[in-house]
Steps between C-alpha positions, in 0.01 A plus 500: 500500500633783394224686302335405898765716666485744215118577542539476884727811488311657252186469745672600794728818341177582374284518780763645735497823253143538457526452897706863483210655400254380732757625731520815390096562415367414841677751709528756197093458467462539894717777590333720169185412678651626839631813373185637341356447905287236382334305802698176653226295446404603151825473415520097622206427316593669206810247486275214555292555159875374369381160727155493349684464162734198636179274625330512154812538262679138541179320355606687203818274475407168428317544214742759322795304573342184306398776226808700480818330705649590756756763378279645263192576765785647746620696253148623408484586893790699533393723193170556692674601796668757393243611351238518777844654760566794276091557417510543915727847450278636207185452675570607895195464616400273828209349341677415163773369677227253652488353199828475364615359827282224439601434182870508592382229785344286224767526248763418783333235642531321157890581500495325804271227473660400167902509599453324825334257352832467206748516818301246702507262230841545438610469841337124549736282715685457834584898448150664466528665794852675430473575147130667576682700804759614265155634265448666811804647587526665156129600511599653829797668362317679223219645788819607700632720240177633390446737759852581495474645152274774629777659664667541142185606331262676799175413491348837305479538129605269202794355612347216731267370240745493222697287737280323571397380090849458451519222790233339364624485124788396677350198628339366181920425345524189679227380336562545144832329546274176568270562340527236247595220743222551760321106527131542555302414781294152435205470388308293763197668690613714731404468909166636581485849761301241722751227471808761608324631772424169634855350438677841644345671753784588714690631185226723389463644839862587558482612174219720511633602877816627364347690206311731833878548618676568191239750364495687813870479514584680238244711417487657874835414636639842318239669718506363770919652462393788430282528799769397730708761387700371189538716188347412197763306315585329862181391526460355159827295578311317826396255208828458366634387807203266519591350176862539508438254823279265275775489253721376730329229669244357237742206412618397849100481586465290159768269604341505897131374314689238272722329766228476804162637409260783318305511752784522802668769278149673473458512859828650560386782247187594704725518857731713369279699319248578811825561710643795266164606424502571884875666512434778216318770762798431748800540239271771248742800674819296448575510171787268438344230759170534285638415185668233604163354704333548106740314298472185805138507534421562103753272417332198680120631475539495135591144483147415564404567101759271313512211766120499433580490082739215592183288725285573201803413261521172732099407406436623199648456122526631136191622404364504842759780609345746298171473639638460864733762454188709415297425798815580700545840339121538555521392903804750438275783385216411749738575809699798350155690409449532838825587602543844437178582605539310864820668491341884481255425725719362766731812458184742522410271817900536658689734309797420399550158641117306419731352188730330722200376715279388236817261386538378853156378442554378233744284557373376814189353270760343282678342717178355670345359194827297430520377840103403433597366147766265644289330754216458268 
């Protein structure tokens, strides 16, 4: 029991600093981008070659974890990381960073794919729901102060990037602390892609739904500030306050899907998240009243991603949550390529406010297809 908690809070601690620098490289990346006066659009799609990477990259996991374990191939992972992040500062150009975007997406999406699956095992029982919400929270807690750390370092030069390898070496301590009491995932034949997507279609959706939000969110959110009139290091904190409001509320929504439902905690997730999508152009010259509308509405939009881990946690077990967890991560990466990309184009369509609308839409579908879900 407690080499259990032990490797819980190793997977959690470790996750939630790794989730620092995700914080920090998507609005770093975007606002370079901006800066040189490269197009909206080009700049949204150039963020979603990160996606591409995250819809091949999990189907990496299941194998290397049986080959290598599951400290070892995350600590493999992080090395690359770093690796690929500070290649992106030696090698400026758009098209190379094409590339290594991708590669980050496909070496992240293994992170991912790999420690959810750990938590999710670990969190089995009557308080799935809570101790997954609390993987959350911490997750969100790490993207919060990410952007934050670009008012320390700027976002020209070294500095960032540096930052940015140190968070990431950061993240692999945990890790070796465990690393000698980490059980292995059984052995048995892991659930087919076609069996997952016929026992989970609602989770894959809301999974894939929310990776379209998130990817837009934070990778045009920053612009979108900027274009409403907020400085630079302002606008990078607009995803702060969405996360600082996800690390608030992650547990309390984890608690709300383990005492009445998934799916009534779900639901509430899509309502409030098409009613603050549809407040941000009315409070974007209040600054105060805006900030506070970001940390409500990201706070509950983001519990759509970890009450989903616990309904897959809920159906599927040991070996099985590897290969789930990588067809989630995949549904993940299928939504969130899009995302910035939808996101540029709906600014070029309505500047600044297509973001806001394009979530209103968004969350309009999402609530529809659970209402559809539930009857069916």
């Amino acid at each position: 029991m407690r080499t259990q908690r032990l490797s819980l809070m190793a997977a959690i601690a470790s996750i939630a600093v790794f989730g620092i620098g995700i914080g920090q490289s998507a609005p770093l990346l975007s606002l370079l981008l901006e800066t040189r006066g490269t197009d909206i659009a080009l700049n949204g799609i150039n963020a979603a070659a990160t996606f591409a990477g995250v819809i091949l990259g999990p189907w990496i996991a299941p194998a290397a974890v049986r080959h290598l374990g599951i400290t070892n191939f995350l600590l493999l992972c992080f090395a690359l990381d770093i690796t690929l992040f500070v290649s992106m500062k030696v090698f400026g150009g758009i098209g190379v960073w094409f590339v290594l975007r991708f590669l980050l997406g496909l070496v992240g999406a293994n992170i991912f794919t790999v420690s959810e699956a750990w938590i999710n095992r670990l969190a089995a029982g009557e308080r799935r729901g809570q101790i997954v919400g609390l993987y959350a929270g911490t997750l969100a807690a790490g993207f919060a102060i990410g952007p934050l750390i670009l008012s320390i370092t700027g976002v020209s030069g070294w500095a960032p990037f540096i930052a940015n390898a140190c968070i990431t070496a950061a993240a692999a301590l945990p890790l070796l602390a465990v690393r000698r009491r980490t059980t292995k995932f059984a052995t048995q034949q892991p659930a087919t892609l076609r069996s997952i997507v016929a026992r989970a279609p609602l989770i894959l959706t809301a999974v894939a739904l929310f990776g379209l939000y998130e990817s837009a969110l934070v990778t045009l959110l920053p612009v979108w500030g900027v274009r409403i009139g907020l400085s630079d290091r302002v606008a990078a904190a607009t995803v702060s306050g969405v996360y600082f409001g996800a690390l608030a509320l992650q547990v309390p929504l984890g608690m709300v899907s383990d005492k009445l439902s998934r799916r009534t905690a779900l639901r509430l997730c899509g309502v409030i998240g098409l009613l603050g999508a549809a407040f941000l152009p009315v409070l974007s010259t209040t600054r105060l009243p805006l900030f506070v509308l970001l940390c409500l509405w990201g706070g509950i939009a983001f519990g759509i991603y970890p009450i989903a881990l616990s309904m897959a946690g809920d159906r599927f077990h040991d070996a099985e949550l590897v290969a789930v967890n990588a067809a989630l991560i995949s549904a993940y990466g299928l939504g969130a390529v899009a995302g910035p990309a939808f996101g540029g184009i709906a600014m070029e369509a309505w500047n600044p406010h297509g973001l806001p609308a394009l979530f209103v839409v968004l969350f309009a579908g999402f609530t529809l297809a659970i209402g559809r879900r539930s009857r069916t």
